[in-house]
Backbone as CSV, one residue per row, in Angstrom:
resi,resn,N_x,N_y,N_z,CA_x,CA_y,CA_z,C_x,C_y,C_z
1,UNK,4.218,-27.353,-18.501,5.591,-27.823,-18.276,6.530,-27.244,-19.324
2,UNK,8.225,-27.106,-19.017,8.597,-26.667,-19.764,8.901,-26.964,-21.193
3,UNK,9.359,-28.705,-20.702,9.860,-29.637,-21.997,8.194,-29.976,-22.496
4,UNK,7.137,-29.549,-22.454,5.969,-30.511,-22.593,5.220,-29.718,-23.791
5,UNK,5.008,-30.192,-24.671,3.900,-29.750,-26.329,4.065,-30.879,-26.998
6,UNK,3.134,-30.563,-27.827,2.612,-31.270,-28.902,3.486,-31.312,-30.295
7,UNK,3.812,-30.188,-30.505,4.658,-30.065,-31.630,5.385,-29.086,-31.276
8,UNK,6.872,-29.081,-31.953,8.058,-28.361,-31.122,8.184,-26.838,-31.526
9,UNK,8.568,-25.704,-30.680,8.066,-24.903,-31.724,9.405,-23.823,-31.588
10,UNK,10.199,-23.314,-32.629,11.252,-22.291,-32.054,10.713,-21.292,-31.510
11,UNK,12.045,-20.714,-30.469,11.674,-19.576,-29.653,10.744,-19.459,-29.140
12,UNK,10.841,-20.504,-28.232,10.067,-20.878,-27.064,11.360,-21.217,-25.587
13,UNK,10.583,-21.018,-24.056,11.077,-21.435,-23.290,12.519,-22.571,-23.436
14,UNK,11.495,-23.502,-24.326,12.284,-24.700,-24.336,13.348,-24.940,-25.263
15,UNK,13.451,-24.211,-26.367,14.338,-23.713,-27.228,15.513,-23.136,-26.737
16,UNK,15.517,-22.281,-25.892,16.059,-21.313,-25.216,16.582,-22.104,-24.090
17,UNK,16.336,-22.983,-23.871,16.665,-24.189,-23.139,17.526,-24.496,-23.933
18,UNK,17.452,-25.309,-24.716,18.072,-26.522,-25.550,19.766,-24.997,-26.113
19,UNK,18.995,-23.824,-26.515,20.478,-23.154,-26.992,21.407,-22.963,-25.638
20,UNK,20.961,-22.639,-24.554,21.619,-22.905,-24.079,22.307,-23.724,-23.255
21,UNK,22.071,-25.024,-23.511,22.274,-26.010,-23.167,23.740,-26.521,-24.074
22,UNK,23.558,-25.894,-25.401,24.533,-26.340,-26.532,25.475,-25.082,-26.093
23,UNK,25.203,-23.598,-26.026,26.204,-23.254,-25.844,27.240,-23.296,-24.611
24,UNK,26.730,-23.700,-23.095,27.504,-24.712,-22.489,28.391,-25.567,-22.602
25,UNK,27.914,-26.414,-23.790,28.720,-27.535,-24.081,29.514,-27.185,-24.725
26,UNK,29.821,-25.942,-26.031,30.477,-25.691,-26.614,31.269,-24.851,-26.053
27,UNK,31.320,-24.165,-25.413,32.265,-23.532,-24.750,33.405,-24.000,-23.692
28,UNK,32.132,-25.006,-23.108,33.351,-26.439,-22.124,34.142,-26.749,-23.413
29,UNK,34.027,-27.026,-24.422,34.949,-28.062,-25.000,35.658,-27.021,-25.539
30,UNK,35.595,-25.952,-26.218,36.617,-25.418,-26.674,37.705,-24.760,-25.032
31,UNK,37.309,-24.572,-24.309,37.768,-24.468,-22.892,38.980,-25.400,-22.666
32,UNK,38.023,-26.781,-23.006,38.877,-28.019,-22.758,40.391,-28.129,-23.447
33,UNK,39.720,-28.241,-24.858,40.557,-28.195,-25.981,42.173,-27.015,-25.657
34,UNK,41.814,-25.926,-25.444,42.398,-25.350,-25.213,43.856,-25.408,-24.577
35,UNK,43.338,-26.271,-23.594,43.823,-26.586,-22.067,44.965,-27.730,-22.675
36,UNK,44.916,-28.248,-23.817,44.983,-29.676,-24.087,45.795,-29.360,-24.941
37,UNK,45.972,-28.258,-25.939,46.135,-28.290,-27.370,47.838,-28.037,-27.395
38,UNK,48.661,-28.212,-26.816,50.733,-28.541,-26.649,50.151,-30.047,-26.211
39,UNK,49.332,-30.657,-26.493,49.848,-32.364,-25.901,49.906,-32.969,-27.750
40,UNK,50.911,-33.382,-27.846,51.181,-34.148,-29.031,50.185,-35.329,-29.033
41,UNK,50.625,-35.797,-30.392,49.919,-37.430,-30.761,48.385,-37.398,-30.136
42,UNK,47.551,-38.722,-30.201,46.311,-38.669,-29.931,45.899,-38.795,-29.098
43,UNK,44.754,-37.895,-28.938,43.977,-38.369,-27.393,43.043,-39.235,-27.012
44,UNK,43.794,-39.830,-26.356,41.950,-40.768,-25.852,40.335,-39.816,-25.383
45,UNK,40.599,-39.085,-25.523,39.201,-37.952,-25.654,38.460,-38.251,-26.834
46,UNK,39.410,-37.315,-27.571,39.197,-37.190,-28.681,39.068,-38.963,-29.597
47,UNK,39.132,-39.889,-29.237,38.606,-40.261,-29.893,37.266,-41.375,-29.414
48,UNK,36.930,-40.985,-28.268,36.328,-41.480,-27.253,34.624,-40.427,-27.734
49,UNK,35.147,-39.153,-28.250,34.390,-38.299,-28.736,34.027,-38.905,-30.334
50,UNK,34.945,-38.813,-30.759,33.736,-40.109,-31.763,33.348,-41.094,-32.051
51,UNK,33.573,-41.992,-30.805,32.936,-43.253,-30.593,31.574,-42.922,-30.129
52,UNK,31.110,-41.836,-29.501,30.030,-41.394,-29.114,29.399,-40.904,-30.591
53,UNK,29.926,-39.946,-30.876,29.207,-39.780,-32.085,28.416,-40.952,-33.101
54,UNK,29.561,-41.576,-32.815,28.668,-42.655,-33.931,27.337,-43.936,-33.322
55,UNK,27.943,-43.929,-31.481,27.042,-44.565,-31.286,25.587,-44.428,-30.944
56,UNK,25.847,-42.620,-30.698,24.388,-41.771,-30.827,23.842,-41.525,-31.831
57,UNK,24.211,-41.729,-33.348,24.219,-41.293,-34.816,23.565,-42.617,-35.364
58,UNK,24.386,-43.487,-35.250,23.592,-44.662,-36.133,22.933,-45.705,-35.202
59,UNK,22.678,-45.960,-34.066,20.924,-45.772,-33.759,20.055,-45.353,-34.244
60,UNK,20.326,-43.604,-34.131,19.221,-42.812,-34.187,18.569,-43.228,-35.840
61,UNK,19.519,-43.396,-36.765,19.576,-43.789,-38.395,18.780,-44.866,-38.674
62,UNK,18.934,-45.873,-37.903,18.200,-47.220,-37.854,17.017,-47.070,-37.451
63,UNK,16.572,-46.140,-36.450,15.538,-46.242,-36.037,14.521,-45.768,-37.271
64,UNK,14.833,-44.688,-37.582,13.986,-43.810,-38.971,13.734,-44.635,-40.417
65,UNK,14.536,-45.867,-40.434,14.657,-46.720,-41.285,13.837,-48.189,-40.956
66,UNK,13.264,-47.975,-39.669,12.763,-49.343,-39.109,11.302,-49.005,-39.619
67,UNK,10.473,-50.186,-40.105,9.219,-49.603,-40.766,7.695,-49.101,-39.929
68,UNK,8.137,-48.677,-38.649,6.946,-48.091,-37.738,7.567,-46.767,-37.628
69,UNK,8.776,-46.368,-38.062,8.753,-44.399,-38.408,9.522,-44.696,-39.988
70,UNK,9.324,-45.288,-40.472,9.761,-45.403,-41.866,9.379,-43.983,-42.701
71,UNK,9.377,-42.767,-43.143,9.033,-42.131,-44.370,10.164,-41.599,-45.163
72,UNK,9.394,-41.427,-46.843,10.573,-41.432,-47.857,11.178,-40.247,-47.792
73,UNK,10.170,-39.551,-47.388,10.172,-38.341,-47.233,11.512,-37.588,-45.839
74,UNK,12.019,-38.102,-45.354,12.623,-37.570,-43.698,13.915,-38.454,-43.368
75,UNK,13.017,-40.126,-43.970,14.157,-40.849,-42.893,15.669,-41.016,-43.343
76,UNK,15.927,-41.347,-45.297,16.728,-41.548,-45.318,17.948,-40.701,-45.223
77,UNK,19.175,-41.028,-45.071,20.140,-40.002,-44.772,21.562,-39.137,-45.464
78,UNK,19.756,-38.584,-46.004,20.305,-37.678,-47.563,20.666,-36.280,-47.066
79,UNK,20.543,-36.019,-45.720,20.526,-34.237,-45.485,22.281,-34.338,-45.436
80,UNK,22.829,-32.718,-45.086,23.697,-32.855,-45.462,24.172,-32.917,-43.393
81,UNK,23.843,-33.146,-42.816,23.711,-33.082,-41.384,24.175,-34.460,-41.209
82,UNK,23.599,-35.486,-42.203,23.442,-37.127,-41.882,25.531,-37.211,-42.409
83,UNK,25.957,-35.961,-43.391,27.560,-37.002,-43.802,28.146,-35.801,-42.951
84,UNK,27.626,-34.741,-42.335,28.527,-34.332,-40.873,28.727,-34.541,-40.087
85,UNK,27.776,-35.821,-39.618,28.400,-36.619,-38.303,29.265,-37.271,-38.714
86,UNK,29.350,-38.138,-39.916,30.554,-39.058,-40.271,31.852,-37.932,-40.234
87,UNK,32.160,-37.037,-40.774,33.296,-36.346,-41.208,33.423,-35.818,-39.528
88,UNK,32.314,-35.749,-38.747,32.826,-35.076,-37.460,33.666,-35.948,-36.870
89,UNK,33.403,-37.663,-36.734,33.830,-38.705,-36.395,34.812,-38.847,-36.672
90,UNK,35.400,-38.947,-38.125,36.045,-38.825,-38.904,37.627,-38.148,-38.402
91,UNK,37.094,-37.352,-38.315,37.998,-35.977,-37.913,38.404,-35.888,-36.571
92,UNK,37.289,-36.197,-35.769,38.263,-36.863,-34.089,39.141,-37.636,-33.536
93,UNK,38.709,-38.933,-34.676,39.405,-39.965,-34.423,40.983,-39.673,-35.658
94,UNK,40.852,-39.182,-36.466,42.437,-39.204,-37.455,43.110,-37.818,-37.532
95,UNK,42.210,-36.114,-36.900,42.580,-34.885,-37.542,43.077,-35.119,-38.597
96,UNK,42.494,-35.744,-39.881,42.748,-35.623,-41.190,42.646,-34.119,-41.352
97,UNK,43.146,-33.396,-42.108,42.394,-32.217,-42.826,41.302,-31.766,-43.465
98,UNK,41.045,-33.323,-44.317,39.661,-33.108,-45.287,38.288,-32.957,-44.062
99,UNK,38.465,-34.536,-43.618,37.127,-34.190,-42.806,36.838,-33.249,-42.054
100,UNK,38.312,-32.083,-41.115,38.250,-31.618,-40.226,37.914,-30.557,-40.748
101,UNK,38.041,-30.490,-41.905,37.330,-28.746,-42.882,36.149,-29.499,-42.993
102,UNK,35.618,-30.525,-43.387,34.300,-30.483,-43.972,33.150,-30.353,-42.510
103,UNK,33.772,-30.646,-41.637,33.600,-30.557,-40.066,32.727,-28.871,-39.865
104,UNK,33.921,-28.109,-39.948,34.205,-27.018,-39.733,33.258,-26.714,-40.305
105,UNK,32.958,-26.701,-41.928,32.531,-25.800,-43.030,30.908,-26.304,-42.370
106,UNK,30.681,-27.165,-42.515,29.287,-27.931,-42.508,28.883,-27.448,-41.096
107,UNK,29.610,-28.082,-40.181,29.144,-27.923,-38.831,28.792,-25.802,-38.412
108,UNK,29.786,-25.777,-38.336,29.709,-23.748,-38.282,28.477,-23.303,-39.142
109,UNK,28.586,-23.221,-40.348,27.408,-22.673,-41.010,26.630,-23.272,-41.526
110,UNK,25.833,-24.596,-41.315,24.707,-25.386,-41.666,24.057,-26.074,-40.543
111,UNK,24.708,-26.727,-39.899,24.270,-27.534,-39.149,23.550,-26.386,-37.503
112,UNK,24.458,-25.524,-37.448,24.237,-24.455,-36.629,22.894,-23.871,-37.249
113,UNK,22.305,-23.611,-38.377,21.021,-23.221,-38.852,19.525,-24.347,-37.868
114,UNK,20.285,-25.526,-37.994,19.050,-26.256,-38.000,18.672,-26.012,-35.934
115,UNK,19.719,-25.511,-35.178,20.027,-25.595,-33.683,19.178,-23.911,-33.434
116,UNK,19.577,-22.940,-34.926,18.494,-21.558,-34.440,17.144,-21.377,-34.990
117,UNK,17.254,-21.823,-36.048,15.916,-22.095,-36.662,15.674,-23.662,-36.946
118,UNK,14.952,-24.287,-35.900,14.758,-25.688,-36.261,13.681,-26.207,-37.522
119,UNK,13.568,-27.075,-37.822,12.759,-27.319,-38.850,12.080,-28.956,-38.521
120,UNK,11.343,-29.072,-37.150,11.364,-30.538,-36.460,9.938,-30.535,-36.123
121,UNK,9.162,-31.313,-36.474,7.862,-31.294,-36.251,7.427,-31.849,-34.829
122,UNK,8.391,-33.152,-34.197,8.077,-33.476,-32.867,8.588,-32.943,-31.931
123,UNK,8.378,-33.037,-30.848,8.458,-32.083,-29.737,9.066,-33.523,-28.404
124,UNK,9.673,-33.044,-27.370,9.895,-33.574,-26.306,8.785,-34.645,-25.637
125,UNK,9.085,-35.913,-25.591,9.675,-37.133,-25.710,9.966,-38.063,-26.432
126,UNK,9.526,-37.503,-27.920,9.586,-38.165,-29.475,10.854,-38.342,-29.796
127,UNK,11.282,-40.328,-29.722,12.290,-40.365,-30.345,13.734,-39.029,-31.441
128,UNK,12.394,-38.967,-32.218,13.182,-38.163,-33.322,13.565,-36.419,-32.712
129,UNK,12.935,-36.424,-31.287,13.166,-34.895,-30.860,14.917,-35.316,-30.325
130,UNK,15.176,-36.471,-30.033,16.277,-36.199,-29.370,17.388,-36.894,-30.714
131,UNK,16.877,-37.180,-31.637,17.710,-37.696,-32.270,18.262,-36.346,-33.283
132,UNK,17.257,-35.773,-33.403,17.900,-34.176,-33.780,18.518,-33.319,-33.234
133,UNK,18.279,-33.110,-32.360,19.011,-32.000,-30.923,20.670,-32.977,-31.230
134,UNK,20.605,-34.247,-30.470,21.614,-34.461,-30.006,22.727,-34.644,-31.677
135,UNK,22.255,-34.938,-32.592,23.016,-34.981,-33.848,23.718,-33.888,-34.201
136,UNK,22.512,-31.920,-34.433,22.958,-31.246,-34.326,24.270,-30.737,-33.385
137,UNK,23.449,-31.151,-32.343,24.895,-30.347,-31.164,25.834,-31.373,-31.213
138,UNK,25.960,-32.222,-31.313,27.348,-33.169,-31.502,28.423,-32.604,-33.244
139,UNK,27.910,-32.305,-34.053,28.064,-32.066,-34.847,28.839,-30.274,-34.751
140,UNK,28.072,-29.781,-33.808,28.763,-28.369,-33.903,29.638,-28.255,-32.477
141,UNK,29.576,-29.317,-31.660,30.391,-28.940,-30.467,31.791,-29.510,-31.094
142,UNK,31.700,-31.221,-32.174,33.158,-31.135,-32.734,33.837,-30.171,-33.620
143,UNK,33.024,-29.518,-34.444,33.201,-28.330,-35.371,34.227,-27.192,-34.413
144,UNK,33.736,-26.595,-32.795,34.112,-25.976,-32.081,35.420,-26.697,-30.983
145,UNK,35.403,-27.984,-31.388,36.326,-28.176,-30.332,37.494,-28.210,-31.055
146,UNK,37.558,-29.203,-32.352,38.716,-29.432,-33.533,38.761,-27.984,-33.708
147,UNK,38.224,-27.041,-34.454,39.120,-25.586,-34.718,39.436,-24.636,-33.493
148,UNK,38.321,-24.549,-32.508,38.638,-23.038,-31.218,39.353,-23.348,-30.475
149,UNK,39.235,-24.954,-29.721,40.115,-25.927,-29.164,41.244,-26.045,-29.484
150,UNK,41.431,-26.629,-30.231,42.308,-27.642,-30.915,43.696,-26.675,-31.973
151,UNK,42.891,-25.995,-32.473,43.228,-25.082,-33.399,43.252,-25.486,-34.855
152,UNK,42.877,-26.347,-35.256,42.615,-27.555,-36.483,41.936,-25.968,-37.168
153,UNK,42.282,-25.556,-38.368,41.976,-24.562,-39.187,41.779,-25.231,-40.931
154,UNK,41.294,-25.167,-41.750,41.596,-25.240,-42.754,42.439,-24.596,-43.610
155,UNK,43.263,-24.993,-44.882,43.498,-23.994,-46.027,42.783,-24.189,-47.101
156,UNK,43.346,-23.767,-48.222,42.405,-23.059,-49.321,42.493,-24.742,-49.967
157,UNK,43.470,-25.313,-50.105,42.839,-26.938,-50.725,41.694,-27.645,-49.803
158,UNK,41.883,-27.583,-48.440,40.564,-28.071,-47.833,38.809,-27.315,-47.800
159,UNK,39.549,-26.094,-48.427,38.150,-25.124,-48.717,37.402,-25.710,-50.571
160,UNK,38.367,-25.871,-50.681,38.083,-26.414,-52.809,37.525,-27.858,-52.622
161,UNK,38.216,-28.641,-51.577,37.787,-30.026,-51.556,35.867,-29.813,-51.031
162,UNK,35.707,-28.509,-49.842,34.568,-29.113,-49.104,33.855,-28.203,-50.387
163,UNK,33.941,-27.287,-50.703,32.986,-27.159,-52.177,32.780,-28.230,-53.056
164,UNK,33.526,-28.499,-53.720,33.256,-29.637,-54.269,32.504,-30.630,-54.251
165,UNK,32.661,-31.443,-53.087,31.776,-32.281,-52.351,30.176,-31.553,-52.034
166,UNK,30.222,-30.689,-51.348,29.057,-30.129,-51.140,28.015,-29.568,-52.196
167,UNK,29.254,-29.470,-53.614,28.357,-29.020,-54.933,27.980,-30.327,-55.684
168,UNK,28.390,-31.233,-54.981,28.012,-32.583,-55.573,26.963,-33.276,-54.951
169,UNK,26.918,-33.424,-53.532,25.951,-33.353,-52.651,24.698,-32.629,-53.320
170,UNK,24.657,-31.481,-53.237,23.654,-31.024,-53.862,23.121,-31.192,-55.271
171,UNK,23.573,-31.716,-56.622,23.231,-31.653,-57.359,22.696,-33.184,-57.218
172,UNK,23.047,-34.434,-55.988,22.811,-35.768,-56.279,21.242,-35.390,-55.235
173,UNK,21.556,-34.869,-54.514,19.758,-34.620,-53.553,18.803,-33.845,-54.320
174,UNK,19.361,-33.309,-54.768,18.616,-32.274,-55.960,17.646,-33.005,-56.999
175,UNK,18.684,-33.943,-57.504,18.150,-34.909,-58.446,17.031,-35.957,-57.853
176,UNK,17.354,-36.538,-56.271,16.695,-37.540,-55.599,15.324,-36.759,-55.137
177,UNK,15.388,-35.614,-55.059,14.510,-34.781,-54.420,13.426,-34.798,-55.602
178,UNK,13.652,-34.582,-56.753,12.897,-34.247,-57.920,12.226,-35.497,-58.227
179,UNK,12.933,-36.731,-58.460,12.701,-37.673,-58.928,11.607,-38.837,-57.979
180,UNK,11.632,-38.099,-56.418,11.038,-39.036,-55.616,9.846,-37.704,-54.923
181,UNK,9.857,-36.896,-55.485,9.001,-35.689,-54.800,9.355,-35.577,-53.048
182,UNK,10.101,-35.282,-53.335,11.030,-35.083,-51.451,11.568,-34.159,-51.925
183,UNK,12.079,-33.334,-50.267,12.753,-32.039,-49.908,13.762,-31.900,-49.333
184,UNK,14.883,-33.161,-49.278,16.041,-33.290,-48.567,16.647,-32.069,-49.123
185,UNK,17.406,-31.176,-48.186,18.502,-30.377,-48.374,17.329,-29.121,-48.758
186,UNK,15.906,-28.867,-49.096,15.275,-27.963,-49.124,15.802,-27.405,-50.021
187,UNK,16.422,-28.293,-50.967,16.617,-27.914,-52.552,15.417,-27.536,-53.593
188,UNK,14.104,-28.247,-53.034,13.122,-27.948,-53.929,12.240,-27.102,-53.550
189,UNK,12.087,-26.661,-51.917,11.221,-25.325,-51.421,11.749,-25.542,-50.286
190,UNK,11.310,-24.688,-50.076,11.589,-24.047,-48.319,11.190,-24.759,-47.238
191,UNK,11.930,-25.061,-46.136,11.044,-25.225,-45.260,9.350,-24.872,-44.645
192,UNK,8.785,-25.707,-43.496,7.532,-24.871,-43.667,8.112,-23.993,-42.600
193,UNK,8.977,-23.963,-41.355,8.869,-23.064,-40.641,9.759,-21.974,-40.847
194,UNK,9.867,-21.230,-40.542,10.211,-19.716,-40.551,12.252,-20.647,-40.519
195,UNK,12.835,-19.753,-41.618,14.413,-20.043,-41.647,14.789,-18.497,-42.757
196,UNK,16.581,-18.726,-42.293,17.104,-17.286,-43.117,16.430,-17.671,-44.552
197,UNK,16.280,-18.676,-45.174,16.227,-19.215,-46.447,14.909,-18.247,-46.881
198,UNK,14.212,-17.279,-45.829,13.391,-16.845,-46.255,13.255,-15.466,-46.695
199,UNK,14.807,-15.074,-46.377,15.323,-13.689,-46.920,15.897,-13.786,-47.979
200,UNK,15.549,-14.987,-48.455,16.657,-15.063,-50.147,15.928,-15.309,-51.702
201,UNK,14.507,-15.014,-51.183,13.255,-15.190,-52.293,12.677,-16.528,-52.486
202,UNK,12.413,-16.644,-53.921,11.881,-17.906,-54.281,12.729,-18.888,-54.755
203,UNK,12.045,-19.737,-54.978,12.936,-20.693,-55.868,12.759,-20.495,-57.469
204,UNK,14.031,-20.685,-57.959,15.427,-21.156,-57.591,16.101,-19.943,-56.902
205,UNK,15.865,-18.850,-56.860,16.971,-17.774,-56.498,17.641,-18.454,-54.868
206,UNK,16.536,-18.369,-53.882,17.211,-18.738,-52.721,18.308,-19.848,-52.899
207,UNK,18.557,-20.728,-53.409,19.047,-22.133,-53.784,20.552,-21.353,-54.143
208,UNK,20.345,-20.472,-55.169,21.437,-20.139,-55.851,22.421,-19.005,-54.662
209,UNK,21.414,-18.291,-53.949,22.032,-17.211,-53.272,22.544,-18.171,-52.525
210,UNK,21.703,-19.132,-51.693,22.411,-20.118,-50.522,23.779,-20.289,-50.962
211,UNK,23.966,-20.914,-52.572,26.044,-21.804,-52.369,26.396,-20.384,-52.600
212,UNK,26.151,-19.397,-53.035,26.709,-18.324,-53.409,27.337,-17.725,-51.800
213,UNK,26.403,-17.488,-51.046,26.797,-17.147,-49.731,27.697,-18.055,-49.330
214,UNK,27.531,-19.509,-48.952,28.333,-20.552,-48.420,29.686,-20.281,-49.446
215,UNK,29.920,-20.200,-50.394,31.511,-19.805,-50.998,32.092,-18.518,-50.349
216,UNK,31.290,-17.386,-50.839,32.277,-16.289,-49.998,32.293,-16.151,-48.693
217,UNK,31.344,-16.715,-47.737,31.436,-17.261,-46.260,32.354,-18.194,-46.110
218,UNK,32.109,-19.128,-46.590,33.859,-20.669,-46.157,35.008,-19.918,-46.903
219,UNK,35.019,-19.012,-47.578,36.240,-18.849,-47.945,36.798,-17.486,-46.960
220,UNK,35.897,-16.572,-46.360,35.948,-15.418,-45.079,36.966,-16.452,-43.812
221,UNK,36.002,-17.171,-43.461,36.196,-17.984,-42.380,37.683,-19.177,-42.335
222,UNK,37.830,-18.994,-43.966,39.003,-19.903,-44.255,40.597,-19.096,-43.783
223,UNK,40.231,-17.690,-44.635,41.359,-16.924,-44.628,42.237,-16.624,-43.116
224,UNK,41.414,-16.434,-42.152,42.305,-16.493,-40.959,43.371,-17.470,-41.071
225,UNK,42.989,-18.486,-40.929,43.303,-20.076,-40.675,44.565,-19.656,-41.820
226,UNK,44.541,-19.239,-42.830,45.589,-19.610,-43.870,46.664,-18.634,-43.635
227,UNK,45.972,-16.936,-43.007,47.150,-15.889,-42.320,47.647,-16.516,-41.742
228,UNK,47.382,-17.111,-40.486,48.026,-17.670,-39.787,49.128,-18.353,-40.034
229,UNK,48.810,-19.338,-40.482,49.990,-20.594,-41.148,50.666,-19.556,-41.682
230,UNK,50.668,-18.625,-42.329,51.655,-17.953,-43.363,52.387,-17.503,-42.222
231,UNK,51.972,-16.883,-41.062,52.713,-16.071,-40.312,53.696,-16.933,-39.063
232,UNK,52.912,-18.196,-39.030,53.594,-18.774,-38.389,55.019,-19.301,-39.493
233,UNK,54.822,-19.848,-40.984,56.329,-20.045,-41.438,57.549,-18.820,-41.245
234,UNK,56.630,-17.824,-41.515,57.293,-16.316,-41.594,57.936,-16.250,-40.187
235,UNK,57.693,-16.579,-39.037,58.421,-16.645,-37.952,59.345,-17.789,-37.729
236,UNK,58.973,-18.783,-38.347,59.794,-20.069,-37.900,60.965,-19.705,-39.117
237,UNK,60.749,-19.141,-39.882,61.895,-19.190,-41.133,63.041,-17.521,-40.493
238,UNK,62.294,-16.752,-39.716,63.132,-15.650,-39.169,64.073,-15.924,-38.208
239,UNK,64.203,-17.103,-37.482,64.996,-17.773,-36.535,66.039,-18.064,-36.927
C-alpha cells in the first residue's frame, strides 16, 4: 500500500505524496491571497486560518505530553517548529510585523527542511505521523500565504528582531539539550537521517555554518521586501 510501513522513510512514493500534497496547498493559498490582497481591514479567513492552527497544534502538544507517548527526549516543545506555529497564528490573526517575519524567516527556511528531509521515525497511522506533516505544512502554507499572497514582506528591524530571538532560542535549547542529554534543535548532533546539516561537517562547525547561512539567507530574502517599500515611497512621493 501506498500510505502503509513501519517506519516512515523520505523519498519514497509516499513522501512524494505528502510534497505534493503541500505544494497544492501552497499554491491555492498564495492564489487565494492574491485574489484578496486590495481588500482592506481583516479577514475572516485569515483569521479562521489561525483558529485552525492552533486547534490542530495544541492537541497535537498535549498529546506528546500525556504519559503513554510521554519522552524527554521529542515531546516537549522546545523545537523551533513548536514557537512557529504560535507566530504563524499570531500573524494571521493581527499581521503584526514581528510575528509575520518570524513566520516568514522560520517557516521558508526551517520548517520547509523538516517537509524535504524529514527526521520522523513513525510512519502512517501514528498519531505523531500526522501531527508532524500537518504542523509543518500549516506552518509553511501561512509563511506563503502572509508574504506571496498577501504581500506581508519584512524589513531590516523585523530581520534583527527574528535573529535575535532565534539566537536566543538557540543558546536556551542548547543549554536544555546539554543539561538533559537531548537533541532539540539538533544543536548537539545531527539528525540520524540523511539532512543538508550533513554538508556542513561536524560538530560544532555545522551548528556554526547553520546561523551563519540563516543570517546571510534572511537577510537575501529580506532585501526584496525592503526595495520594494523604498520604491514604492519613491513613487508615492513623485506624485
Amino acid at each position: 500500500m501506498l500510505l502503509a510501513a513501519d517506519d516512515f522513510e523520505a523519498y519514497t512514493p509516499q513522501h512524494f505524496l505528502l510534497i505534493g500534497i503541500f505544494l497544492a496547498g501552497a499554491l491555492g493559498l498564495v492564489a487565494f491571497g492574491r485574489l484578496r490582497r486590495t481588500a482592506g481591514g481583516r479577514d475572516s479567513f485569515d483569521r479562521a486560518f489561525a483558529v485552525a492552527i492552533v486547534l490542530v497544534t495544541v492537541p497535537s502538544q498535549l498529546y506528546q505530553l500525556a504519559p503513554w507517548d510521554f519522552s524527554l527526549s521529542s515531546s516537549l516543545p522546545l523545537a523551533l517548529c513548536d514557537f512557529a506555529w504560535i507566530a504563524a497564528a499570531w500573524a494571521l490573526w493581527t499581521r503584526d510585523p514581528v510575528p509575520t517575519a518570524l513566520t516568514y524567516y522560520w517557516g521558508l527556511t526551517l520548517t520547509t527542511q523538516g517537509i524535504l528531509t524529514p527526521s520522523l521515525g513513525q510512519a502512517f497511522p501514528d498519531p505523531r505521523y500526522f501531527m508532524f506533516w500537518s504542523m509543518h505544512f500549516l506552518i509553511v502554507w501561512a509563511a506563503m500565504y502572509l508574504a506571496f499572497g498577501l504581500g506581508l514582506g519584512p524589513g531590516w528591524r523585523e530581520y534583527r528582531i527574528a535573529v535575535a530571538m532565534t539566537l536566543a532560542w538557540a543558546v536556551l535549547a542548547y543549554a536544555f539539550d546539554v543539561v538533559f542529554d537531548v537533541n532539540y534543535g539538533y544543536l548537539v548532533r545531527k539528525p540520524s537521517s540523511a539532512s543538508l546539516l550533513d554538508l556542513l561537517g561536524p560538530w560544532p562547525v555545522y551548528v556554526l555554518a547553520s546561523l551563519g547561512i540563516l543570517l546571510v539567507g534572511w537577510a537575501l530574502i529580506t532585501w526584496p521586501w525592503v526595495a520594494r517599500a523604498g520604491s514604492c515611497r519613491e513613487a508615492r512621493a513623485a506624485r
